[in-house]
C-alpha positions in Angstrom: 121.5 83.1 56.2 121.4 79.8 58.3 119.6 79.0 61.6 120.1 76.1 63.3 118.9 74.7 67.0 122.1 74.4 68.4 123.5 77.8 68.8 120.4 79.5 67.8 122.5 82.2 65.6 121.7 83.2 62.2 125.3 83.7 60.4 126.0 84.6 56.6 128.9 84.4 54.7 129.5 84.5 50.5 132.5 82.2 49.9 131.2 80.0 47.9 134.5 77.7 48.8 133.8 76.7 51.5 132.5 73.1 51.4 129.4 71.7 54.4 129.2 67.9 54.7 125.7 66.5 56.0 124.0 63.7 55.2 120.6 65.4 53.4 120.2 68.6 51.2 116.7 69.5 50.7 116.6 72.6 48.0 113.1 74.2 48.5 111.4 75.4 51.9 107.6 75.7 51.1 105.6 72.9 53.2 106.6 70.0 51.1 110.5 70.9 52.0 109.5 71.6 55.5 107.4 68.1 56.0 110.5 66.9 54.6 113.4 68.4 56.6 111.0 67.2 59.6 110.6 63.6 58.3 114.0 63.5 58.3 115.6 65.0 61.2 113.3 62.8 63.2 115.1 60.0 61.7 118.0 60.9 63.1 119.3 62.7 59.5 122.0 65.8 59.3 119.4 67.8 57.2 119.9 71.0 55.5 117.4 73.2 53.3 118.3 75.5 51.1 115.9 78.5 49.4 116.4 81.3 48.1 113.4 82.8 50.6 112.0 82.6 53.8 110.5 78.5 54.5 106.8 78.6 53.0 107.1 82.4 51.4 106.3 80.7 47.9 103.2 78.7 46.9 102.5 77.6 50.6 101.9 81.2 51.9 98.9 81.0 49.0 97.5 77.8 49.6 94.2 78.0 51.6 95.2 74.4 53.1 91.7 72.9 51.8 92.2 69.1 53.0 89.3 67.6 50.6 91.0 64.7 48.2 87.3 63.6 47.3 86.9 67.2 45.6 90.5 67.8 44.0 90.7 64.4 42.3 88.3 62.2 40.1 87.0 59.5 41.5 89.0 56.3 42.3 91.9 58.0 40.6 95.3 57.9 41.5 95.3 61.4 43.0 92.6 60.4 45.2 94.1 57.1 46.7 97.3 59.2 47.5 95.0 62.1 48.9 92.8 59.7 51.0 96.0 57.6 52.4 97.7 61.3 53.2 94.7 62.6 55.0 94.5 59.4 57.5 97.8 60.7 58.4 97.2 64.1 59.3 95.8 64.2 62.8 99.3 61.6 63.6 101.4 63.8 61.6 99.9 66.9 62.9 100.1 65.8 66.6 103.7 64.9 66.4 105.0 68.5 64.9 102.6 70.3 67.1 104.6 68.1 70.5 107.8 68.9 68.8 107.3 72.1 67.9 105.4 73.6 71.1 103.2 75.0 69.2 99.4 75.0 67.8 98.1 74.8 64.6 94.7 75.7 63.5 92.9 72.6 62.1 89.2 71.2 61.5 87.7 68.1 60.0 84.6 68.9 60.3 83.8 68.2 56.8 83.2 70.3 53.4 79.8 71.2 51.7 79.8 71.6 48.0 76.8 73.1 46.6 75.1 73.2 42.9 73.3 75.8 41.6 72.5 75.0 38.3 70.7 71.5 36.8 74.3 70.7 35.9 75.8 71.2 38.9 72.9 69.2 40.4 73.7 66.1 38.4 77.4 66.3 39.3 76.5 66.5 43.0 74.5 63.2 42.5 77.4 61.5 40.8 79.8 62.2 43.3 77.4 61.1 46.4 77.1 57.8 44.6 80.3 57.0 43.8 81.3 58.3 47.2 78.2 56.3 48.9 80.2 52.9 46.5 83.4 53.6 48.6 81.9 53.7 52.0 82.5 57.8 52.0 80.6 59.3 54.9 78.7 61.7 52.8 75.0 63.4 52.4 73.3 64.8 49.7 71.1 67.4 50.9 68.1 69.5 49.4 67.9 73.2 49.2 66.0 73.3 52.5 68.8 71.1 54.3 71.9 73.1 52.6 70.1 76.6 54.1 69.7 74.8 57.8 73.3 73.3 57.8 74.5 76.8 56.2 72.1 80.1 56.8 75.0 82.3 54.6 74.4 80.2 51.4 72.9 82.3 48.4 69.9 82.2 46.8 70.7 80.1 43.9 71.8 77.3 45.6 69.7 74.1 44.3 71.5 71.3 46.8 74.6 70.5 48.8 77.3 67.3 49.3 78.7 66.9 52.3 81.9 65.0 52.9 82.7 64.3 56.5 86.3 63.4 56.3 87.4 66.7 54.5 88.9 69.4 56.8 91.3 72.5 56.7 95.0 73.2 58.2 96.3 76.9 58.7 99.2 76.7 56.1 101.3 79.0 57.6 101.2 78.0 61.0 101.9 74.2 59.7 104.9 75.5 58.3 106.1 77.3 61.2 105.5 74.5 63.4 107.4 72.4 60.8 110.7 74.5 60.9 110.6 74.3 64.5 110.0 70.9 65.2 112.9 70.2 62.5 115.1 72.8 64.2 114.5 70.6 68.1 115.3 68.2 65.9 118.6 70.2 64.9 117.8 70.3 60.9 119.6 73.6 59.5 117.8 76.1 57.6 119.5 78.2 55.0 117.3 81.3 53.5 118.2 83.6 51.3 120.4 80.7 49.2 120.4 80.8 45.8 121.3 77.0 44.3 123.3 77.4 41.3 123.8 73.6 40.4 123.8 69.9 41.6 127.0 67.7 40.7 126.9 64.3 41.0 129.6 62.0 42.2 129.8 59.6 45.2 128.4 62.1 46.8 126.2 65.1 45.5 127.7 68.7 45.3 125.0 71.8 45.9 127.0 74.3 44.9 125.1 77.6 46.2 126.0 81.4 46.6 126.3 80.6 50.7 128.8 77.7 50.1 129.2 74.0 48.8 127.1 71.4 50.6 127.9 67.8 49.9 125.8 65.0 50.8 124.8 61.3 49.8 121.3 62.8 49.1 119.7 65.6 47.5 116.1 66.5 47.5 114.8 68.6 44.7 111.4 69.7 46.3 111.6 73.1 44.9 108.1 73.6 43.8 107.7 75.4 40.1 111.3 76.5 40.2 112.4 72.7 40.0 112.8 72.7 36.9 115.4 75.8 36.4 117.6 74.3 38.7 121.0 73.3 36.6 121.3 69.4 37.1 124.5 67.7 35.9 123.4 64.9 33.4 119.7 65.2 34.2 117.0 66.9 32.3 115.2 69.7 33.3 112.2 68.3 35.9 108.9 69.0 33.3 106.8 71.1 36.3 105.0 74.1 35.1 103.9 77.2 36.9 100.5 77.7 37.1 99.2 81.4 39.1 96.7 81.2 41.7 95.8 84.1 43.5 93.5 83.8 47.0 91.7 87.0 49.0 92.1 86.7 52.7 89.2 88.4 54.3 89.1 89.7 57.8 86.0 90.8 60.5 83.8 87.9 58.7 80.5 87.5 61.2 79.0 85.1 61.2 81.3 82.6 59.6 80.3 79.9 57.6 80.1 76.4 59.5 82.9 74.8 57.5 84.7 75.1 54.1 82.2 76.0 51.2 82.5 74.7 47.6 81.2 76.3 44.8 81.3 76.4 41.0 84.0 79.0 40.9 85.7 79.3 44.4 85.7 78.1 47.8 85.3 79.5 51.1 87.4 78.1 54.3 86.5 80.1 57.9 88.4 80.2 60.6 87.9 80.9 64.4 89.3 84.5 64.1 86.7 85.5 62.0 89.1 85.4 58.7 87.8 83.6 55.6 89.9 82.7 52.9 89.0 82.8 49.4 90.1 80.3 46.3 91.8 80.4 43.5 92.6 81.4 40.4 94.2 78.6 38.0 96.7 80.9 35.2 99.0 80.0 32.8 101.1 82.8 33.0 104.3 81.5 33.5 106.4 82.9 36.5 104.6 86.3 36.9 103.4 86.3 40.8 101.4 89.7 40.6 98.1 90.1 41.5 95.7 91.3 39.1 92.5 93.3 39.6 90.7 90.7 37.1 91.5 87.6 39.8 90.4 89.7 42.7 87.5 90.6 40.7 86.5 86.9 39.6 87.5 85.9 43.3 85.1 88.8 44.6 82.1 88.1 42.4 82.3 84.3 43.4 82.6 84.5 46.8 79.4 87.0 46.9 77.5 84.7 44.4 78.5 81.8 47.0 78.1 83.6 50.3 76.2 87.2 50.2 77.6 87.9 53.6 81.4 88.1 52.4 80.5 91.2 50.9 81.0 93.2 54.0 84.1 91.3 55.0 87.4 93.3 54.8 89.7 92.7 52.3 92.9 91.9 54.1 95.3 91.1 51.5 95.3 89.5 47.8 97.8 86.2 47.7 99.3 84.8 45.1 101.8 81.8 44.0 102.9 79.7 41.6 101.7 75.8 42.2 104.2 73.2 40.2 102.1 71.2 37.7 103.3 68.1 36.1 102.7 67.0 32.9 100.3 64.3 34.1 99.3 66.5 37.5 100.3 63.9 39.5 103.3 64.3 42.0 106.7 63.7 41.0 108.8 61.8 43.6 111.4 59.3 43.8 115.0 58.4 43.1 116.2 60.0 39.7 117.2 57.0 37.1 120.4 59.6 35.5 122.1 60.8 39.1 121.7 58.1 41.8 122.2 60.7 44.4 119.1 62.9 43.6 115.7 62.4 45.2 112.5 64.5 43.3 109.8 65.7 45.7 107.9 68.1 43.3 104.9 68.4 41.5 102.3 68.6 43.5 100.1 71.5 42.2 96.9 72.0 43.8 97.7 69.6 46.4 100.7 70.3 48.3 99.7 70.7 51.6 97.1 67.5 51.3 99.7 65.2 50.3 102.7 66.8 52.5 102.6 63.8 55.2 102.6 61.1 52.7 105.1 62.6 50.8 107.7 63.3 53.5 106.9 59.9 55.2 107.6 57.8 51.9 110.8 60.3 50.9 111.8 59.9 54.5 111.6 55.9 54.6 113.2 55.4 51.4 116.3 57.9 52.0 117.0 56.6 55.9 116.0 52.7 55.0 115.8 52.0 51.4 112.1 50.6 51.8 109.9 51.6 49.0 106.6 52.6 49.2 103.7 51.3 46.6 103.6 55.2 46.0 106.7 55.4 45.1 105.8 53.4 41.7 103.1 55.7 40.6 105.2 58.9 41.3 108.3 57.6 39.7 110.3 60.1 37.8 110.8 58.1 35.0 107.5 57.9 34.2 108.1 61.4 32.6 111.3 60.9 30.9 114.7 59.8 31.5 115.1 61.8 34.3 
Protein backbone atom coordinates (compact mmCIF):
# COMPACT_ATOMS: atom_id res chain seq x y z
CA UNK A 1 0.00 0.00 0.00
CA UNK A 2 1.49 3.50 -0.76
CA UNK A 3 0.22 7.02 0.16
CA UNK A 4 1.68 9.86 -1.10
CA UNK A 5 0.65 13.88 -0.95
CA UNK A 6 0.34 14.34 -4.36
CA UNK A 7 -2.67 12.38 -5.47
CA UNK A 8 -3.64 11.50 -2.02
CA UNK A 9 -4.51 7.67 -3.24
CA UNK A 10 -3.46 4.63 -1.63
CA UNK A 11 -2.67 2.02 -4.60
CA UNK A 12 -1.20 -1.69 -4.29
CA UNK A 13 0.15 -3.73 -6.62
CA UNK A 14 2.41 -7.34 -6.23
CA UNK A 15 4.79 -7.27 -9.19
CA UNK A 16 7.73 -7.32 -7.72
CA UNK A 17 9.26 -6.19 -11.32
CA UNK A 18 8.52 -3.33 -11.44
CA UNK A 19 11.44 -1.02 -10.54
CA UNK A 20 10.81 2.90 -8.43
CA UNK A 21 13.76 5.34 -8.67
CA UNK A 22 14.01 7.97 -5.72
CA UNK A 23 16.63 9.40 -4.16
CA UNK A 24 16.11 7.87 -0.32
CA UNK A 25 14.70 4.44 0.96
CA UNK A 26 14.06 4.43 4.54
CA UNK A 27 13.08 0.57 5.60
CA UNK A 28 11.25 0.95 9.05
CA UNK A 29 8.30 3.44 9.98
CA UNK A 30 8.32 3.61 13.86
CA UNK A 31 9.37 7.31 15.06
CA UNK A 32 12.99 7.02 14.19
CA UNK A 33 11.89 6.21 10.38
CA UNK A 34 9.30 8.86 10.52
CA UNK A 35 11.81 11.75 12.06
CA UNK A 36 13.68 10.56 9.33
CA UNK A 37 11.45 10.55 6.20
CA UNK A 38 10.71 14.20 7.66
CA UNK A 39 14.30 15.25 8.02
CA UNK A 40 14.54 14.46 4.73
CA UNK A 41 11.77 15.53 2.67
CA UNK A 42 12.32 18.89 4.14
CA UNK A 43 15.60 18.79 2.48
CA UNK A 44 14.25 18.67 -0.59
CA UNK A 45 14.89 14.50 -0.77
CA UNK A 46 12.52 11.91 -2.96
CA UNK A 47 11.95 9.79 0.16
CA UNK A 48 10.32 6.55 0.42
CA UNK A 49 9.59 4.30 3.59
CA UNK A 50 8.97 1.01 3.46
CA UNK A 51 7.35 -1.40 6.56
CA UNK A 52 5.77 -4.11 6.69
CA UNK A 53 3.01 -2.21 9.07
CA UNK A 54 1.29 0.73 9.67
CA UNK A 55 4.23 3.99 10.51
CA UNK A 56 4.79 3.65 14.55
CA UNK A 57 2.55 0.27 14.99
CA UNK A 58 5.91 -1.41 16.44
CA UNK A 59 7.96 -0.34 19.40
CA UNK A 60 6.75 3.43 19.12
CA UNK A 61 3.01 2.60 19.80
CA UNK A 62 4.68 1.23 23.35
CA UNK A 63 6.91 3.78 24.18
CA UNK A 64 5.48 6.11 26.98
CA UNK A 65 7.57 9.05 25.24
CA UNK A 66 9.44 9.76 28.72
CA UNK A 67 11.88 12.70 27.60
CA UNK A 68 14.35 12.31 30.79
CA UNK A 69 18.18 11.57 29.43
CA UNK A 70 19.35 12.49 33.13
CA UNK A 71 17.42 9.22 34.31
CA UNK A 72 17.93 6.68 31.19
CA UNK A 73 21.78 7.23 31.10
CA UNK A 74 24.67 7.33 33.70
CA UNK A 75 25.98 10.25 34.34
CA UNK A 76 28.30 12.16 31.85
CA UNK A 77 28.05 9.18 29.69
CA UNK A 78 27.76 9.04 26.15
CA UNK A 79 24.02 8.24 26.20
CA UNK A 80 23.46 11.24 28.17
CA UNK A 81 25.43 13.88 25.99
CA UNK A 82 23.38 12.51 23.00
CA UNK A 83 20.14 12.60 25.16
CA UNK A 84 20.82 16.16 26.56
CA UNK A 85 21.85 17.66 22.92
CA UNK A 86 18.49 15.77 21.48
CA UNK A 87 16.26 17.25 24.01
CA UNK A 88 17.40 21.07 23.34
CA UNK A 89 16.08 20.18 20.01
CA UNK A 90 12.73 19.13 20.77
CA UNK A 91 10.58 22.28 21.33
CA UNK A 92 12.42 23.41 17.48
CA UNK A 93 11.83 20.07 16.13
CA UNK A 94 8.53 19.73 17.57
CA UNK A 95 7.36 23.29 16.37
CA UNK A 96 8.35 22.67 12.93
CA UNK A 97 6.29 19.16 12.40
CA UNK A 98 3.49 20.53 14.34
CA UNK A 99 3.49 23.94 11.36
CA UNK A 100 3.93 21.36 8.82
CA UNK A 101 1.70 18.96 9.80
CA UNK A 102 -1.33 21.13 11.03
CA UNK A 103 -1.55 19.39 13.76
CA UNK A 104 -0.98 19.28 17.78
CA UNK A 105 0.93 17.17 19.75
CA UNK A 106 0.66 16.74 23.40
CA UNK A 107 3.96 17.75 25.19
CA UNK A 108 5.27 18.96 28.70
CA UNK A 109 8.52 19.94 30.22
CA UNK A 110 7.58 20.47 33.24
CA UNK A 111 10.14 18.32 34.75
CA UNK A 112 10.23 14.56 36.34
CA UNK A 113 10.31 13.66 40.07
CA UNK A 114 12.09 10.50 41.05
CA UNK A 115 11.46 9.24 44.45
CA UNK A 116 13.37 6.69 46.96
CA UNK A 117 11.91 4.75 49.28
CA UNK A 118 14.38 2.75 50.69
CA UNK A 119 18.04 3.95 52.46
CA UNK A 120 19.39 2.75 49.07
CA UNK A 121 17.28 4.50 46.98
CA UNK A 122 17.95 7.57 49.21
CA UNK A 123 21.72 7.53 48.58
CA UNK A 124 21.20 7.10 44.86
CA UNK A 125 18.86 10.19 44.84
CA UNK A 126 21.87 12.14 46.57
CA UNK A 127 24.32 10.95 43.99
CA UNK A 128 22.41 11.96 41.13
CA UNK A 129 21.49 15.63 42.68
CA UNK A 130 25.25 16.16 42.97
CA UNK A 131 26.45 15.10 39.99
CA UNK A 132 23.50 16.86 38.41
CA UNK A 133 24.07 20.12 40.81
CA UNK A 134 28.32 19.55 39.06
CA UNK A 135 26.72 20.01 35.51
CA UNK A 136 24.61 23.03 36.16
CA UNK A 137 21.30 20.68 36.00
CA UNK A 138 18.35 22.55 37.34
CA UNK A 139 17.43 20.03 39.95
CA UNK A 140 16.09 19.77 43.72
CA UNK A 141 16.36 17.22 46.19
CA UNK A 142 13.51 17.31 48.35
CA UNK A 143 12.48 15.70 51.74
CA UNK A 144 9.49 13.48 52.37
CA UNK A 145 7.46 16.57 53.46
CA UNK A 146 8.35 18.56 50.14
CA UNK A 147 7.77 15.28 47.70
CA UNK A 148 4.02 15.03 49.44
CA UNK A 149 3.35 18.97 48.77
CA UNK A 150 4.83 18.94 45.15
CA UNK A 151 2.82 15.39 44.73
CA UNK A 152 -0.27 14.66 47.27
CA UNK A 153 -0.73 10.95 45.17
CA UNK A 154 2.77 9.69 46.35
CA UNK A 155 2.62 6.57 48.74
CA UNK A 156 3.47 6.09 52.01
CA UNK A 157 6.92 4.74 51.64
CA UNK A 158 8.29 7.41 49.97
CA UNK A 159 11.59 8.71 51.90
CA UNK A 160 12.57 11.81 49.27
CA UNK A 161 12.24 13.00 45.74
CA UNK A 162 14.79 14.53 42.68
CA UNK A 163 13.46 16.81 40.56
CA UNK A 164 14.85 17.47 37.12
CA UNK A 165 13.38 20.54 35.49
CA UNK A 166 14.42 19.97 31.95
CA UNK A 167 12.78 16.44 31.64
CA UNK A 168 9.31 16.37 29.94
CA UNK A 169 6.96 13.96 27.95
CA UNK A 170 5.73 13.81 24.10
CA UNK A 171 2.47 11.77 23.15
CA UNK A 172 4.21 9.16 20.89
CA UNK A 173 1.60 8.51 18.71
CA UNK A 174 0.43 11.77 17.92
CA UNK A 175 4.35 12.68 17.13
CA UNK A 176 4.23 10.05 14.78
CA UNK A 177 1.21 11.08 13.05
CA UNK A 178 2.24 14.58 12.84
CA UNK A 179 5.56 13.15 11.46
CA UNK A 180 3.88 11.27 8.43
CA UNK A 181 2.00 14.19 7.62
CA UNK A 182 4.41 16.84 7.70
CA UNK A 183 6.65 14.28 5.48
CA UNK A 184 3.68 13.70 3.20
CA UNK A 185 3.19 18.18 2.68
CA UNK A 186 6.52 17.50 2.13
CA UNK A 187 5.61 14.80 -0.55
CA UNK A 188 7.71 11.75 1.15
CA UNK A 189 5.85 8.36 0.03
CA UNK A 190 4.82 5.96 2.50
CA UNK A 191 4.63 2.30 1.70
CA UNK A 192 2.78 -0.12 4.48
CA UNK A 193 2.19 -3.33 4.45
CA UNK A 194 5.86 -3.90 2.46
CA UNK A 195 7.76 -6.70 3.25
CA UNK A 196 11.71 -5.95 2.33
CA UNK A 197 13.17 -9.10 1.20
CA UNK A 198 16.88 -7.82 0.49
CA UNK A 199 19.22 -4.84 -0.11
CA UNK A 200 21.70 -5.13 -3.21
CA UNK A 201 24.37 -2.92 -3.55
CA UNK A 202 25.66 -1.38 -6.69
CA UNK A 203 25.98 2.32 -7.84
CA UNK A 204 22.90 2.47 -6.63
CA UNK A 205 21.05 0.37 -3.89
CA UNK A 206 18.30 -2.18 -4.87
CA UNK A 207 15.33 -2.72 -2.12
CA UNK A 208 13.90 -5.47 -3.60
CA UNK A 209 10.31 -5.80 -1.72
CA UNK A 210 7.05 -7.77 -2.27
CA UNK A 211 5.41 -4.18 -3.57
CA UNK A 212 8.23 -3.74 -6.21
CA UNK A 213 12.02 -2.73 -6.66
CA UNK A 214 13.07 0.64 -5.35
CA UNK A 215 16.52 1.89 -6.32
CA UNK A 216 18.11 4.72 -4.75
CA UNK A 217 21.73 6.17 -3.95
CA UNK A 218 20.68 5.72 -0.29
CA UNK A 219 19.20 3.31 1.98
CA UNK A 220 18.32 3.71 5.57
CA UNK A 221 18.12 0.69 7.70
CA UNK A 222 16.10 2.19 10.67
CA UNK A 223 14.08 -0.89 11.16
CA UNK A 224 14.13 -1.11 14.89
CA UNK A 225 14.74 -4.95 16.28
CA UNK A 226 13.93 -6.45 12.92
CA UNK A 227 17.20 -4.73 11.52
CA UNK A 228 19.08 -7.28 11.90
CA UNK A 229 16.86 -10.11 9.83
CA UNK A 230 16.93 -8.00 7.03
CA UNK A 231 19.15 -9.95 4.05
CA UNK A 232 22.07 -7.44 3.23
CA UNK A 233 24.27 -8.24 0.30
CA UNK A 234 27.97 -8.35 1.67
CA UNK A 235 27.04 -7.03 5.07
CA UNK A 236 26.57 -8.74 8.34
CA UNK A 237 23.69 -9.07 10.09
CA UNK A 238 23.17 -5.47 12.27
CA UNK A 239 23.92 -7.10 16.06
CA UNK A 240 20.38 -5.42 17.64
CA UNK A 241 18.48 -7.49 20.00
CA UNK A 242 14.91 -7.53 20.94
CA UNK A 243 14.21 -6.78 24.21
CA UNK A 244 9.96 -6.98 25.45
CA UNK A 245 8.54 -4.10 27.13
CA UNK A 246 5.06 -4.13 27.95
CA UNK A 247 3.29 -0.58 29.32
CA UNK A 248 -0.64 -0.35 30.87
CA UNK A 249 -2.42 2.69 29.63
CA UNK A 250 -4.89 3.68 32.19
CA UNK A 251 -7.94 5.77 31.66
CA UNK A 252 -10.51 8.09 34.08
CA UNK A 253 -7.24 8.89 36.37
CA UNK A 254 -8.46 11.92 38.91
CA UNK A 255 -6.57 13.62 40.05
CA UNK A 256 -3.52 13.14 37.94
CA UNK A 257 -0.14 13.30 39.20
CA UNK A 258 1.58 16.81 38.50
CA UNK A 259 4.15 15.43 36.09
CA UNK A 260 5.97 12.10 35.27
CA UNK A 261 6.74 9.93 38.41
CA UNK A 262 9.83 7.74 38.81
CA UNK A 263 10.01 4.96 40.92
CA UNK A 264 12.14 1.92 41.76
CA UNK A 265 10.22 -0.33 39.45
CA UNK A 266 8.03 1.86 36.94
CA UNK A 267 7.14 5.21 36.04
CA UNK A 268 4.01 7.12 35.81
CA UNK A 269 3.55 9.87 32.88
CA UNK A 270 -0.19 11.83 33.11
CA UNK A 271 -1.75 13.45 30.67
CA UNK A 272 -4.50 16.18 30.35
CA UNK A 273 -7.19 13.65 29.35
CA UNK A 274 -6.98 12.06 32.46
CA UNK A 275 -4.92 8.84 30.95
CA UNK A 276 -1.68 7.78 32.77
CA UNK A 277 0.64 5.63 31.21
CA UNK A 278 2.44 3.01 32.96
CA UNK A 279 6.36 1.67 32.36
CA UNK A 280 7.95 -1.07 31.43
CA UNK A 281 8.88 -4.27 31.48
CA UNK A 282 12.64 -4.92 30.24
CA UNK A 283 12.42 -9.10 28.68
CA UNK A 284 14.65 -11.06 26.94
CA UNK A 285 12.31 -13.03 25.13
CA UNK A 286 13.33 -12.71 21.86
CA UNK A 287 10.56 -11.68 19.27
CA UNK A 288 7.44 -12.76 21.21
CA UNK A 289 5.17 -9.45 21.46
CA UNK A 290 2.34 -10.96 23.75
CA UNK A 291 1.34 -9.61 26.82
CA UNK A 292 1.67 -11.57 29.86
CA UNK A 293 -0.51 -11.49 33.01
CA UNK A 294 2.98 -11.57 35.09
CA UNK A 295 4.06 -7.93 33.38
CA UNK A 296 0.65 -6.53 33.96
CA UNK A 297 0.88 -7.88 37.31
CA UNK A 298 4.48 -6.43 38.10
CA UNK A 299 3.28 -3.20 36.24
CA UNK A 300 0.10 -3.14 38.53
CA UNK A 301 1.75 -3.76 41.81
CA UNK A 302 4.30 -0.94 41.05
CA UNK A 303 2.21 1.66 39.94
CA UNK A 304 0.01 1.12 43.25
CA UNK A 305 3.19 0.91 45.41
CA UNK A 306 4.16 4.30 43.57
CA UNK A 307 0.76 6.02 43.41
CA UNK A 308 -2.19 4.46 45.64
CA UNK A 309 -4.67 6.36 43.57
CA UNK A 310 -3.98 4.37 40.16
CA UNK A 311 -5.75 1.67 41.70
CA UNK A 312 -9.04 2.89 40.72
CA UNK A 313 -7.90 3.90 37.25
CA UNK A 314 -9.24 1.82 34.34
CA UNK A 315 -7.25 -0.38 32.63
CA UNK A 316 -7.45 0.68 29.08
CA UNK A 317 -5.20 -1.53 27.27
CA UNK A 318 -1.81 -3.55 27.94
CA UNK A 319 1.03 -2.44 25.20
CA UNK A 320 3.76 -4.10 24.19
CA UNK A 321 6.94 -3.96 21.83
CA UNK A 322 10.13 -4.96 21.03
CA UNK A 323 12.93 -2.04 21.72
CA UNK A 324 16.33 -2.72 19.50
CA UNK A 325 19.24 -3.11 21.87
CA UNK A 326 22.80 -2.96 20.82
CA UNK A 327 25.50 -4.71 21.99
CA UNK A 328 26.91 -1.69 23.78
CA UNK A 329 23.10 0.03 24.13
CA UNK A 330 24.17 2.86 22.39
CA UNK A 331 22.63 3.84 18.93
CA UNK A 332 23.80 2.54 15.88
CA UNK A 333 24.03 5.14 13.02
CA UNK A 334 26.07 6.01 10.25
CA UNK A 335 27.40 5.05 6.84
CA UNK A 336 28.14 1.12 6.61
CA UNK A 337 32.07 0.50 5.93
CA UNK A 338 31.02 -2.99 3.54
CA UNK A 339 28.02 -1.27 1.17
CA UNK A 340 28.74 2.48 0.62
CA UNK A 341 25.16 2.96 -0.19
CA UNK A 342 23.67 1.90 3.21
CA UNK A 343 22.93 4.29 6.08
CA UNK A 344 22.10 2.43 9.84
CA UNK A 345 19.68 4.38 12.00
CA UNK A 346 18.94 1.54 14.66
CA UNK A 347 19.57 0.79 17.94
CA UNK A 348 18.15 2.86 20.04
CA UNK A 349 16.36 0.77 22.82
CA UNK A 350 14.89 2.60 25.49
CA UNK A 351 15.50 5.82 23.88
CA UNK A 352 13.96 6.15 20.61
CA UNK A 353 11.75 8.84 20.88
CA UNK A 354 14.44 11.01 23.05
CA UNK A 355 16.95 10.82 20.60
CA UNK A 356 14.60 10.87 17.38
CA UNK A 357 15.52 14.75 16.47
CA UNK A 358 19.19 14.28 16.81
CA UNK A 359 19.11 11.27 15.01
CA UNK A 360 17.16 12.36 11.87
CA UNK A 361 19.00 15.84 11.91
CA UNK A 362 22.59 14.21 11.85
CA UNK A 363 21.21 11.21 9.23
CA UNK A 364 19.57 14.05 7.34
CA UNK A 365 22.84 16.40 7.13
CA UNK A 366 25.07 13.70 6.28
CA UNK A 367 22.82 12.03 3.36
CA UNK A 368 21.80 15.60 1.64
CA UNK A 369 25.45 17.40 2.46
CA UNK A 370 28.03 14.93 3.43
CA UNK A 371 28.82 16.95 6.76
CA UNK A 372 29.47 14.80 9.65
CA UNK A 373 28.32 15.23 12.90
CA UNK A 374 30.73 14.59 16.14
CA UNK A 375 27.90 12.00 16.83
CA UNK A 376 28.36 10.35 14.09
CA UNK A 377 31.89 9.06 15.45
CA UNK A 378 30.46 7.59 18.65
CA UNK A 379 27.58 5.82 16.74
CA UNK A 380 29.70 4.49 13.95
CA UNK A 381 28.83 1.09 12.74
CA UNK A 382 32.05 -0.15 12.79
CA UNK A 383 32.50 0.16 16.05
CA UNK A 384 30.52 -3.21 16.22
CA UNK A 385 32.06 -5.07 13.54
CA UNK A 386 32.82 -4.82 9.95
CA UNK A 387 29.55 -3.84 9.16
Amino acid sequence: MECDARSGAVSSWQNTDIVKHTDVVIIGAGVIGCALAYEMAQRGLRVRVCDRRAPGAGASQASAGVLAPYIEAESRSTLEQLGVRSLELFDEFLSRVVADAQQDVPYVRDGTLEVATDDSGLAGLERSWRALQEEGVECELLTTAQVREVEPMIGPLVQAGLVVRPHGAVSVRELVTALVRAALVRRAVFVDACTVRRVRGGRDAEVETDQGVFRAPTVILAAGAWGGELQLERVPAVPVRPVRGQLLALAHVSPLPQRVVWGRDCYCVPWSDGRVLVGATVEDVGFDEHATLGGVRHLAAAASRLLPGLEQAVLENVRVGLRPCSPDRLPIVGRSRRLPTLVYATGHYRNGVLLAPLTAQVVADFVSSGREDPMLEVTCPARLGDL
